[in-house]
TIMI-2910 file (N, C-alpha, C, CB; in pm, 1 decimal, decimal comma, always signed):
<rs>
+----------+----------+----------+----------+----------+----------+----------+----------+----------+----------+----------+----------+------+
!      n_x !      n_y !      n_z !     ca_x !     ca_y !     ca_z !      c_x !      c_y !      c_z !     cb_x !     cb_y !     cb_z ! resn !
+----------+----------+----------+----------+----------+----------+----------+----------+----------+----------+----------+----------+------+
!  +4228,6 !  -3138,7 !   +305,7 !  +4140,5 !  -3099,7 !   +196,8 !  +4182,1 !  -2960,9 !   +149,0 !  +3990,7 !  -3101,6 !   +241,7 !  Unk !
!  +4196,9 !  -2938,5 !    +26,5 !  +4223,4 !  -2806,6 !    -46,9 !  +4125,9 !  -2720,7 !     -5,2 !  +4222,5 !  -2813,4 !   -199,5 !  Unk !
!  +4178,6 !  -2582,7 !    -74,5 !  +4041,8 !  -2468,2 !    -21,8 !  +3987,5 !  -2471,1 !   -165,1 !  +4088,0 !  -2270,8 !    +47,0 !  Unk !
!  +3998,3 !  -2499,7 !   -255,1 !  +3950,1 !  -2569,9 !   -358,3 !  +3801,0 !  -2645,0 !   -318,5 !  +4064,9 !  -2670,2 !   -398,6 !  Unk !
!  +3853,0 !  -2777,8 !   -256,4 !  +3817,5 !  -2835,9 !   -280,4 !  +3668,1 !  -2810,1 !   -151,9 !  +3917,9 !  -2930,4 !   -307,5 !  Unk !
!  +3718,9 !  -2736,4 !    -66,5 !  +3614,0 !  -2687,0 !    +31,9 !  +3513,2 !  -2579,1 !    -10,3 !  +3683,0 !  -2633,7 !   +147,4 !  Unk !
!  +3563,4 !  -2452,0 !   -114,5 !  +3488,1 !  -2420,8 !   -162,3 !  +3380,1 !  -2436,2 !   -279,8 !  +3529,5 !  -2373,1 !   -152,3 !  Unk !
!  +3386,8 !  -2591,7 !   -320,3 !  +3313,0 !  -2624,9 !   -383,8 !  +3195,8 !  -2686,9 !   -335,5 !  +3366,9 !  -2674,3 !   -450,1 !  Unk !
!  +3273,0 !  -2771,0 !   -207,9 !  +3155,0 !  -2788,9 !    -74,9 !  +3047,6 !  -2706,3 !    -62,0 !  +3211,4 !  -2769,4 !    +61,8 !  Unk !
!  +3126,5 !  -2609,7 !    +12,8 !  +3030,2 !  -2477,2 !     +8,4 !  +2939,8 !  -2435,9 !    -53,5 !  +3071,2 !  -2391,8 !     -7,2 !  Unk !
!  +2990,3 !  -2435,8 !   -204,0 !  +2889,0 !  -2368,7 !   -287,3 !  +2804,1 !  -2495,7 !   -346,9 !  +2962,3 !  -2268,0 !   -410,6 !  Unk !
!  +2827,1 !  -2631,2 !   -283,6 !  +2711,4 !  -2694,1 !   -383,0 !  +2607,5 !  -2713,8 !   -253,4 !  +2760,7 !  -2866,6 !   -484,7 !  Unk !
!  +2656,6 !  -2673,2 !   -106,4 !  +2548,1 !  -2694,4 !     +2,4 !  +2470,0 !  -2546,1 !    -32,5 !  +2618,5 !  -2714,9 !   +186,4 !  Unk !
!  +2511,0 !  -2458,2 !    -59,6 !  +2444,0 !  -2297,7 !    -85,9 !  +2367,9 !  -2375,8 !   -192,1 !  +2558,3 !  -2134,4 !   -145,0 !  Unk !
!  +2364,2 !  -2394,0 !   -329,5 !  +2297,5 !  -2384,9 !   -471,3 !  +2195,5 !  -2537,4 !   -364,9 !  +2435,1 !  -2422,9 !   -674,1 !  Unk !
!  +2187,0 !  -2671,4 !   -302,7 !  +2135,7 !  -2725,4 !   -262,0 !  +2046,9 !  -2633,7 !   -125,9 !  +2219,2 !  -2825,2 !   -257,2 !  Unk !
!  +2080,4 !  -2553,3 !    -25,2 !  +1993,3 !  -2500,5 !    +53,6 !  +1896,2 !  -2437,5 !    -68,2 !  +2062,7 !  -2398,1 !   +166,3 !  Unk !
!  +1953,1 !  -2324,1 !   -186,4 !  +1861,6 !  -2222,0 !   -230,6 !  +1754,7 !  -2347,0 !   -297,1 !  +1939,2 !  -2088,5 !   -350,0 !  Unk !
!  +1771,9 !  -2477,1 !   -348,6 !  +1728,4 !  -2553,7 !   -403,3 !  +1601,3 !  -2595,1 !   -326,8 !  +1819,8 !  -2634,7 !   -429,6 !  Unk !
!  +1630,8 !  -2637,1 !   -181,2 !  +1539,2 !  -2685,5 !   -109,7 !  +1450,4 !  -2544,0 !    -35,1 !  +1615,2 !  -2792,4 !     -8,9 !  Unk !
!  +1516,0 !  -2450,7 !    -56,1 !  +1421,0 !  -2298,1 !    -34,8 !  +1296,8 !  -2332,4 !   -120,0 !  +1505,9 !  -2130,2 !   -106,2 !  Unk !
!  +1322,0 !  -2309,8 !   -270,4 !  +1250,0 !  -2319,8 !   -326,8 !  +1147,2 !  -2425,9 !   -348,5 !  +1298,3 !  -2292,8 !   -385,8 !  Unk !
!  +1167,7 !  -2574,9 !   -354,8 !  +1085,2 !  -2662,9 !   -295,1 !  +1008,1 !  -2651,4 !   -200,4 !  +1132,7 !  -2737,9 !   -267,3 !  Unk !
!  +1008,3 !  -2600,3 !    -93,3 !   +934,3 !  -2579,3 !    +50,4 !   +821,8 !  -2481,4 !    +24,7 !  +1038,2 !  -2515,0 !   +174,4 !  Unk !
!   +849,1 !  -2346,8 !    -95,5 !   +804,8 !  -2243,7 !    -79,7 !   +678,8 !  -2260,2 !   -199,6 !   +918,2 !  -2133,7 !    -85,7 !  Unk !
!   +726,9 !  -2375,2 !   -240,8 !   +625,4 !  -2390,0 !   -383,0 !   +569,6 !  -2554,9 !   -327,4 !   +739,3 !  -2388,3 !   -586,6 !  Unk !
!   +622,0 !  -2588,3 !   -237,9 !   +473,8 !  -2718,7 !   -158,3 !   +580,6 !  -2821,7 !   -222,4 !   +235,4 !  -2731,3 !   -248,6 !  Unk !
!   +694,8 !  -2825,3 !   -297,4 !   +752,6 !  -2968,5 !   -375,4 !   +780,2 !  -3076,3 !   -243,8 !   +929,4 !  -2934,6 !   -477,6 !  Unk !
!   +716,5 !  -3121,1 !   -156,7 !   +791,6 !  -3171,9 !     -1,7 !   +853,4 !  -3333,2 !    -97,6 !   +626,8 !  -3211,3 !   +190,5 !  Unk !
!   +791,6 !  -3370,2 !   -202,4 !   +906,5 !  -3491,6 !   -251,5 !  +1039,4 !  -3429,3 !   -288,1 !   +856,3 !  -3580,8 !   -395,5 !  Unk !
!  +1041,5 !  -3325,8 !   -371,8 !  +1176,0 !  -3332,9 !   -404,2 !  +1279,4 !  -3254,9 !   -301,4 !  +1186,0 !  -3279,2 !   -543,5 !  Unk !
!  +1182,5 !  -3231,3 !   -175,7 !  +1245,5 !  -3139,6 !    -57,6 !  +1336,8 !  -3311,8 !     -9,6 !  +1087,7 !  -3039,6 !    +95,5 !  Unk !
!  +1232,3 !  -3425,0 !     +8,6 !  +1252,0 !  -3512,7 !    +58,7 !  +1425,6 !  -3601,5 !    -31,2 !  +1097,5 !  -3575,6 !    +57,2 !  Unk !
!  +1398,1 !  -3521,8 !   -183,4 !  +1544,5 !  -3618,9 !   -260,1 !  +1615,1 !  -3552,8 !   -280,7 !  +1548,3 !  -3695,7 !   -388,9 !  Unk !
!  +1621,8 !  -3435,6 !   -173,3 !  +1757,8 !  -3363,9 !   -135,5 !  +1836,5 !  -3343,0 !    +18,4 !  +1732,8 !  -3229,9 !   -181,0 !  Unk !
!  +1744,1 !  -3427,8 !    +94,1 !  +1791,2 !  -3475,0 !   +206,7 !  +1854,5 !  -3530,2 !   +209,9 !  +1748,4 !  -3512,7 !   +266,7 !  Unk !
!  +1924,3 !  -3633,6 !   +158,2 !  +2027,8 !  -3759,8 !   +129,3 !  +2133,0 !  -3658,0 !   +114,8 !  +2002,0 !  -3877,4 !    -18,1 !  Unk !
!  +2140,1 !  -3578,2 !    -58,5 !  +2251,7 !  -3464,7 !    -41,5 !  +2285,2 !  -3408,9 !    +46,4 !  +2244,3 !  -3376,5 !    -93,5 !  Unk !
!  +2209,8 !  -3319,1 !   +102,8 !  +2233,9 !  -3218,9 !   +186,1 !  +2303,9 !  -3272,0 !   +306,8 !  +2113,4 !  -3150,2 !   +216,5 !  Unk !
!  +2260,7 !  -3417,5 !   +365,7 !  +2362,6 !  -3472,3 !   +451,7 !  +2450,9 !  -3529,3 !   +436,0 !  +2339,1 !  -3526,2 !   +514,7 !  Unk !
!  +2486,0 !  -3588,1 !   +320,0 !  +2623,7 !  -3601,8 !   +296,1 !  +2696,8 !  -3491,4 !   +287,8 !  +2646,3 !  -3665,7 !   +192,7 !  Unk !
!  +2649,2 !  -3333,9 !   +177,7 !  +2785,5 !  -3195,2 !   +192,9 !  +2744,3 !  -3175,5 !   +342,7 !  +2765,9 !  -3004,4 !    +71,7 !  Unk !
!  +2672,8 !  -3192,3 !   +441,8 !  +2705,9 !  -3118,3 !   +588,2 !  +2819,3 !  -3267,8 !   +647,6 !  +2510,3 !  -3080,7 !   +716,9 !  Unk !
!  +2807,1 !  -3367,5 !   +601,6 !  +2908,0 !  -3467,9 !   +688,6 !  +3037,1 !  -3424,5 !   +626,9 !  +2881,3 !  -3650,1 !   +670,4 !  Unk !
!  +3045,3 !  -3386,5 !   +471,8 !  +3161,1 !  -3367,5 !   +414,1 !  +3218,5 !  -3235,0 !   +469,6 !  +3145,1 !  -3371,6 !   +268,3 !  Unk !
!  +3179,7 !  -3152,6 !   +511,3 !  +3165,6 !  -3017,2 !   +583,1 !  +3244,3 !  -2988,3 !   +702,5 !  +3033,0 !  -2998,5 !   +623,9 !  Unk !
!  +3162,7 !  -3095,5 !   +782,2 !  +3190,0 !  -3145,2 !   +948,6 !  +3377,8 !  -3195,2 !   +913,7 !  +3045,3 !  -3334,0 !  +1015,5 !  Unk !
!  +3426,9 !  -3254,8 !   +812,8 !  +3560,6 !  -3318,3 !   +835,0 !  +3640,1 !  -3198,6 !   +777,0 !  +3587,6 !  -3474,6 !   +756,3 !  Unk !
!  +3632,4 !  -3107,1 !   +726,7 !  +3707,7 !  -3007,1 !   +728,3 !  +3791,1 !  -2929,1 !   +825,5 !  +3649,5 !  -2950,7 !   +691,1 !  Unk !
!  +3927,0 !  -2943,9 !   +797,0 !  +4040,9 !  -2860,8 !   +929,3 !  +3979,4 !  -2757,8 !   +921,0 !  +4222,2 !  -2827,4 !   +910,8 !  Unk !
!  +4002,3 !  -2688,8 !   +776,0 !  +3987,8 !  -2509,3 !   +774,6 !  +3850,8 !  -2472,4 !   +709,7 !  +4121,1 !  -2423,0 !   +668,6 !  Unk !
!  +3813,8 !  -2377,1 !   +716,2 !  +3720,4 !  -2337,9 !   +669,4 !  +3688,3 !  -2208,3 !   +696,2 !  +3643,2 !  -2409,1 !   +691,5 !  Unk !
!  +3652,7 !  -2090,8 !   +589,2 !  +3591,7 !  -1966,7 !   +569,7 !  +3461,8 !  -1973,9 !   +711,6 !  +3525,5 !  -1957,5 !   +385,5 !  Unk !
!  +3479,4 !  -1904,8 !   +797,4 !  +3370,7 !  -1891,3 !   +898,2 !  +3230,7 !  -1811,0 !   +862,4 !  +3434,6 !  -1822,2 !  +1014,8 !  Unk !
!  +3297,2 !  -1668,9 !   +771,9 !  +3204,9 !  -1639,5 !   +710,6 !  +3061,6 !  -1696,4 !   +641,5 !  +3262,1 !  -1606,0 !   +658,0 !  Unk !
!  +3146,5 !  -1757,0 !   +571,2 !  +3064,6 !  -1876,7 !   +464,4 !  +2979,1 !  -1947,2 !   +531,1 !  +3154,7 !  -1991,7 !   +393,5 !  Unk !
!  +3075,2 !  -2034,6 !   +655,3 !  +2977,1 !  -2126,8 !   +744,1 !  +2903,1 !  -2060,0 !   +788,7 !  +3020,0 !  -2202,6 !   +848,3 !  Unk !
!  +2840,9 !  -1940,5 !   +835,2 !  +2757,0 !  -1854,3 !   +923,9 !  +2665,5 !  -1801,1 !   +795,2 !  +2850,9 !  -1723,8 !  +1023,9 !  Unk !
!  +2685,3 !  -1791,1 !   +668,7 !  +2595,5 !  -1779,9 !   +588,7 !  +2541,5 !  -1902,3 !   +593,2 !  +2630,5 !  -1735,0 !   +473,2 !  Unk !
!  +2581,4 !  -2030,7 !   +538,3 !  +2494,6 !  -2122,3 !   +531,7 !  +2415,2 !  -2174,0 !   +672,8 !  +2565,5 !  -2221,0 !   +467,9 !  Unk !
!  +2486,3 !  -2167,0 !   +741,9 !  +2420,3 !  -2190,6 !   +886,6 !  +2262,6 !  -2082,6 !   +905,3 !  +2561,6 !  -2136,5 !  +1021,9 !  Unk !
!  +2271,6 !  -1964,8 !   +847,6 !  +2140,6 !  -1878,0 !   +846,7 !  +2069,9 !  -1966,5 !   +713,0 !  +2172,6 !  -1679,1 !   +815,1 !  Unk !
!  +2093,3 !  -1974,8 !   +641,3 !  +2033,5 !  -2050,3 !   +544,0 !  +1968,0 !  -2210,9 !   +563,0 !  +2134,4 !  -2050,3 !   +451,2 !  Unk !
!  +2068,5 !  -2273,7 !   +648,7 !  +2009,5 !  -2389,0 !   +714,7 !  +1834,8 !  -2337,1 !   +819,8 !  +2161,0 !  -2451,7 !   +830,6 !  Unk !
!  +1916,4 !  -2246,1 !   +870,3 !  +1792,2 !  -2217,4 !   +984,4 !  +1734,2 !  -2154,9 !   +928,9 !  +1803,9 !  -2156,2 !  +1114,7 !  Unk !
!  +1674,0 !  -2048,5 !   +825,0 !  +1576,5 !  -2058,6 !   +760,1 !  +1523,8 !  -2167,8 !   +690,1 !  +1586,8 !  -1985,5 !   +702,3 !  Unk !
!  +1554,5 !  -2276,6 !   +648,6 !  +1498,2 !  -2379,4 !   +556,8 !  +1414,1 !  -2464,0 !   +643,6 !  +1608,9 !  -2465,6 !   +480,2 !  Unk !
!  +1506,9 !  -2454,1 !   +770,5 !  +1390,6 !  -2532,1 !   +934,2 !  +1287,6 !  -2471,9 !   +918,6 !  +1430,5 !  -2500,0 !  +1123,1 !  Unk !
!  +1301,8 !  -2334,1 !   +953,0 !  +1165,2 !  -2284,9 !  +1006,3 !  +1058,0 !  -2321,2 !   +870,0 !  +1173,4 !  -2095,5 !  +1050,5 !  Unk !
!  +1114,7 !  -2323,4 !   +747,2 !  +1044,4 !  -2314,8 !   +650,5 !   +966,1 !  -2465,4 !   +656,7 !  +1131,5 !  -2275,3 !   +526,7 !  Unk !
!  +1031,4 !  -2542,7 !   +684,1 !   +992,3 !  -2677,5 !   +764,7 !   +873,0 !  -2727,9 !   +817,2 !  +1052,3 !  -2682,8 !   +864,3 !  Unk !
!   +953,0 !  -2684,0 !   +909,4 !   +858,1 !  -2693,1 !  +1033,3 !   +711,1 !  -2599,1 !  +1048,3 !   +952,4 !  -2651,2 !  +1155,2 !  Unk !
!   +700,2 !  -2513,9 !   +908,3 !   +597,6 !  -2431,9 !   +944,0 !   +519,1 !  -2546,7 !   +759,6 !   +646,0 !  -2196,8 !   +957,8 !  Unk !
!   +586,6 !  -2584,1 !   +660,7 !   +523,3 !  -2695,8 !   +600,2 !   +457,5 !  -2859,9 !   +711,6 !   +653,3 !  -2734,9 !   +487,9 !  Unk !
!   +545,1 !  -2852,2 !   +788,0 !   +508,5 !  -2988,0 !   +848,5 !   +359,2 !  -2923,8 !   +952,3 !   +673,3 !  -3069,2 !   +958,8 !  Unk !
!   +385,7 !  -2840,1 !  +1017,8 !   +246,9 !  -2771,9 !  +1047,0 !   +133,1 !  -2727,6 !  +1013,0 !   +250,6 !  -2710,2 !  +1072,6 !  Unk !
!   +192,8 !  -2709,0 !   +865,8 !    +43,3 !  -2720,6 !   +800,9 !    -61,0 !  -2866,4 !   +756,4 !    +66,9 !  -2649,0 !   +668,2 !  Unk !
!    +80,3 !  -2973,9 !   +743,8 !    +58,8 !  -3096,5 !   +719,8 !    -62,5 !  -3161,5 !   +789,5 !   +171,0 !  -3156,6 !   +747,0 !  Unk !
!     -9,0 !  -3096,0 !   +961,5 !    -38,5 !  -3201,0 !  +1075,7 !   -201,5 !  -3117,8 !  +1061,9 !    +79,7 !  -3194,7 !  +1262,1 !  Unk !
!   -223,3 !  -2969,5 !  +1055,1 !   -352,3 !  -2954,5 !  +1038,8 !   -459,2 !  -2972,5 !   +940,3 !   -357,4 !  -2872,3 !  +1059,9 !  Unk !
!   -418,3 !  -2970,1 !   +866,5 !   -500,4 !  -3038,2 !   +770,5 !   -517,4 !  -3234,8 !   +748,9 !   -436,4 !  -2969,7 !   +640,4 !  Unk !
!   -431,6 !  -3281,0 !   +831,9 !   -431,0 !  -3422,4 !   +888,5 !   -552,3 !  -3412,2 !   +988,4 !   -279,5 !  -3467,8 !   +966,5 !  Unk !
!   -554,1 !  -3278,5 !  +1085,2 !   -656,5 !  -3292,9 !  +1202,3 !   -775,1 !  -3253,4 !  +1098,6 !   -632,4 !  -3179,8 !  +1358,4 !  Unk !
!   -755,3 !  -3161,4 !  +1033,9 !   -892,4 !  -3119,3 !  +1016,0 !   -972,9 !  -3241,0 !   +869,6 !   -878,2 !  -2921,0 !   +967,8 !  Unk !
!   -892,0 !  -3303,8 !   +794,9 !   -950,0 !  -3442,8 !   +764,7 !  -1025,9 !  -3571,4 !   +864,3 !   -838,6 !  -3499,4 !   +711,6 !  Unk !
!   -935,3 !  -3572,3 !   +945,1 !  -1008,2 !  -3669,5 !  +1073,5 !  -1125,3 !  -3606,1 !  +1112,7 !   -916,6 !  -3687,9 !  +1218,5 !  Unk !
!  -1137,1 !  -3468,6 !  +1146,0 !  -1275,1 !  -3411,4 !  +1223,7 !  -1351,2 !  -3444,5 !  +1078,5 !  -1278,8 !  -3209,7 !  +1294,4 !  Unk !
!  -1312,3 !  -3403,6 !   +932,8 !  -1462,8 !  -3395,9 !   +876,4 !  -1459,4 !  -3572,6 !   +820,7 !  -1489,5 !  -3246,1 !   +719,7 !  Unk !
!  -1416,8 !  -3674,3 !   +879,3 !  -1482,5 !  -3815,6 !   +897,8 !  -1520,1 !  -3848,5 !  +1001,5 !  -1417,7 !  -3913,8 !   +870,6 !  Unk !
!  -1498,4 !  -3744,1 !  +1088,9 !  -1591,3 !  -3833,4 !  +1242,4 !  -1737,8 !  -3724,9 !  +1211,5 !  -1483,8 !  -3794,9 !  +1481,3 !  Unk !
!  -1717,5 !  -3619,8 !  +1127,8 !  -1859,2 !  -3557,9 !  +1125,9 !  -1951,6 !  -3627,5 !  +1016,5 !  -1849,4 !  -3395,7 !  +1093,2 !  Unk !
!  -1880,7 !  -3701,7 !   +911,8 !  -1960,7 !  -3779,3 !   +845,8 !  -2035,2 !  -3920,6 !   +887,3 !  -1892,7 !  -3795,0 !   +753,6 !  Unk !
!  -1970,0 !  -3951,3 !  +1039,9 !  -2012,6 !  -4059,1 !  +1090,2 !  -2069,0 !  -4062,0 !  +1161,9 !  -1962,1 !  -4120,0 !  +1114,7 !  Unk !
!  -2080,7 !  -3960,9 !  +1231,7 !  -2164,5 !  -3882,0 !  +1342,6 !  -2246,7 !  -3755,8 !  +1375,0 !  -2101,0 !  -3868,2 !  +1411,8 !  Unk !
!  -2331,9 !  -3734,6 !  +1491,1 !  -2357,0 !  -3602,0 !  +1439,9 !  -2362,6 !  -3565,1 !  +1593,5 !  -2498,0 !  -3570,7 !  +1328,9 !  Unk !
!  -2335,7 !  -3451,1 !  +1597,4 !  -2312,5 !  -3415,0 !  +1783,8 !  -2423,2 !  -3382,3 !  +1790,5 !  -2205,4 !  -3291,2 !  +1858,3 !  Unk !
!  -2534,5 !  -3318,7 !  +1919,2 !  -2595,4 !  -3261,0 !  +1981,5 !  -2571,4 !  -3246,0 !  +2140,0 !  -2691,0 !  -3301,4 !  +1944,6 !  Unk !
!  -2642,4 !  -3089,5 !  +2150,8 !  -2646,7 !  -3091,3 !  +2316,3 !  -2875,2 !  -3069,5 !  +2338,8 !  -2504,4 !  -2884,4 !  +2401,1 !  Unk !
!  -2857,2 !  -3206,5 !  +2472,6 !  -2958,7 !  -3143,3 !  +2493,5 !  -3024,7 !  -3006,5 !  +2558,4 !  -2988,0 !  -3211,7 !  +2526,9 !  Unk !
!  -3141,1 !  -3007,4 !  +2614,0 !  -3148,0 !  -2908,6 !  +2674,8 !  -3083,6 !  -2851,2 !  +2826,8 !  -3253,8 !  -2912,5 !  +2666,5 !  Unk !
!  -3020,5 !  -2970,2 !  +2878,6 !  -2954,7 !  -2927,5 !  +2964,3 !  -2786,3 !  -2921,6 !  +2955,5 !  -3003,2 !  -2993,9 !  +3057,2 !  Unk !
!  -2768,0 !  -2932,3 !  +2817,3 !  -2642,8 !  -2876,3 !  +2776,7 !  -2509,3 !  -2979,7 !  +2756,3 !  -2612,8 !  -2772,0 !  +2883,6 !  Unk !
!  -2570,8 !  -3086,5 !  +2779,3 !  -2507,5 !  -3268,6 !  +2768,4 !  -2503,9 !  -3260,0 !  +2628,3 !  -2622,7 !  -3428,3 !  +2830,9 !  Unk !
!  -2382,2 !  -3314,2 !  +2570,0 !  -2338,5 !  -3323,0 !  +2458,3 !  -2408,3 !  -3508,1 !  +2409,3 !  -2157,9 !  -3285,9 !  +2472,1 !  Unk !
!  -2454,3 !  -3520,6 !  +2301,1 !  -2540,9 !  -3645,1 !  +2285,0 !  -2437,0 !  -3691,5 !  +2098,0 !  -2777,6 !  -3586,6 !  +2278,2 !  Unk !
!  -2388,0 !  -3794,8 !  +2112,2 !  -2369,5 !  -3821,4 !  +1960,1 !  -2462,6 !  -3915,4 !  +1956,0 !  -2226,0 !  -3868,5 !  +1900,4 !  Unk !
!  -2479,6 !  -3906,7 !  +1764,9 !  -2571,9 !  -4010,1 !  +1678,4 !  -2517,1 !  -4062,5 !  +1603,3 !  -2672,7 !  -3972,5 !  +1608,6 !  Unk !
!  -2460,5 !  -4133,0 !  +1600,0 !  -2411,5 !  -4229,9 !  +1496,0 !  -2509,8 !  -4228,3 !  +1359,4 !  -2408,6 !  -4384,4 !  +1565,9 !  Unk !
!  -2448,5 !  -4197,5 !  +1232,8 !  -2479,1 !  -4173,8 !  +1128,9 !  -2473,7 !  -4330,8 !  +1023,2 !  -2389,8 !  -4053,3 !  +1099,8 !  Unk !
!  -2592,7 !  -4389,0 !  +1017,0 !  -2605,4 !  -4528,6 !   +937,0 !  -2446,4 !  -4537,4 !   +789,6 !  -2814,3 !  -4518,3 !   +841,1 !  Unk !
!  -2395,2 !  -4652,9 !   +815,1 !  -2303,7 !  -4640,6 !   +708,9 !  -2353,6 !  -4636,2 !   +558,9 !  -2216,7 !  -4746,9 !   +723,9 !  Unk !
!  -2454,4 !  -4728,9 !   +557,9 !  -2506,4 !  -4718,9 !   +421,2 !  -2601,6 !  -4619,7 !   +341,2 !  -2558,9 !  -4818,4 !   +411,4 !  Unk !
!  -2592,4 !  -4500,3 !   +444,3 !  -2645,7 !  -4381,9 !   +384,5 !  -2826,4 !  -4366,3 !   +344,9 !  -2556,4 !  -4373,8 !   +252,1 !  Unk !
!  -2833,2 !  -4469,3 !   +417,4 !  -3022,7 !  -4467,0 !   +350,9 !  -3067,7 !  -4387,3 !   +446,0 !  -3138,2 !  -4631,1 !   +349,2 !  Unk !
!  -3194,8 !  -4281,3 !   +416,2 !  -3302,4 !  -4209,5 !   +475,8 !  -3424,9 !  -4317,5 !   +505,1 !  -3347,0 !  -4086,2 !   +374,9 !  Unk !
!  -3471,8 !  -4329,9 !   +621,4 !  -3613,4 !  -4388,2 !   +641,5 !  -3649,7 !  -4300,9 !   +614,8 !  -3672,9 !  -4442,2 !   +751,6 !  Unk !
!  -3790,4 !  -4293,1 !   +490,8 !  -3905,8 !  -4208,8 !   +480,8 !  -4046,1 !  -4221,4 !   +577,4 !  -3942,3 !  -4227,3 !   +345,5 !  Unk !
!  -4119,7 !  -4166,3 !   +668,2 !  -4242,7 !  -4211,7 !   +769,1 !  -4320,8 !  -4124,8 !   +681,0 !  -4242,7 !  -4175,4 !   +957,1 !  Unk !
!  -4447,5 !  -4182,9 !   +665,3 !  -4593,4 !  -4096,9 !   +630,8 !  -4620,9 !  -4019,0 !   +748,3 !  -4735,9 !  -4195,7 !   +600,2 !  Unk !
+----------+----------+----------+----------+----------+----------+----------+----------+----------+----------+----------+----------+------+
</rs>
């Protein structure tokens, strides 16, 4: 492979990392998701290279590992707000109490939402 043809590699995995920077940082996780396909094909096209600028690779390699963490701290927000949806439907279905001796008691909350009124 030319150095041509490697530094074009390079620079379309750079303009694709800064691409998916920006997706992550502005919530886009679809179009984070229709640049995954790219991004692993220039890192397979990458991987078959004899020569290569080390420099370069150690920039994008910091650029890879920032885009993880950037990741993994979107997918963490995912998973909590996944938990904290589940808690507020088990609180709509239920209702906790402790009695007086400190025993936790649930009530199941009627599905069809009606109040008995008593005189």
């Amino acid at each position: 492979m030319t150095l041509q043809k490697s530094n074009e590699l390079f620079d379309a995995l750079d303009d694709l990392l800064e691409d998916e920077r920006t997706a992550l940082l502005t919530g886009d996780l679809e179009k984070v998701g229709h640049l995954f396909d790219r991004k692993e094909s220039l890192v397979e096209e990458l991987s078959q290279l004899e020569r290569f600028e080390t420099v370069a690779l150690h920039e994008l390699q910091g650029k890879m590992k920032r885009n993880q963490a950037l990741l993994d701290s979107a997918l963490e927000g995912i998973r909590a707000v996944a938990g904290r949806l589940s808690e507020l439907r088990r609180v709509r279905n239920s209702l906790d109490t402790y009695d007086s001796n400190g025993a936790k008691r649930s009530i199941e909350i009627a599905k069809d939402g009606a109040v008995e009124k008593r005189a």
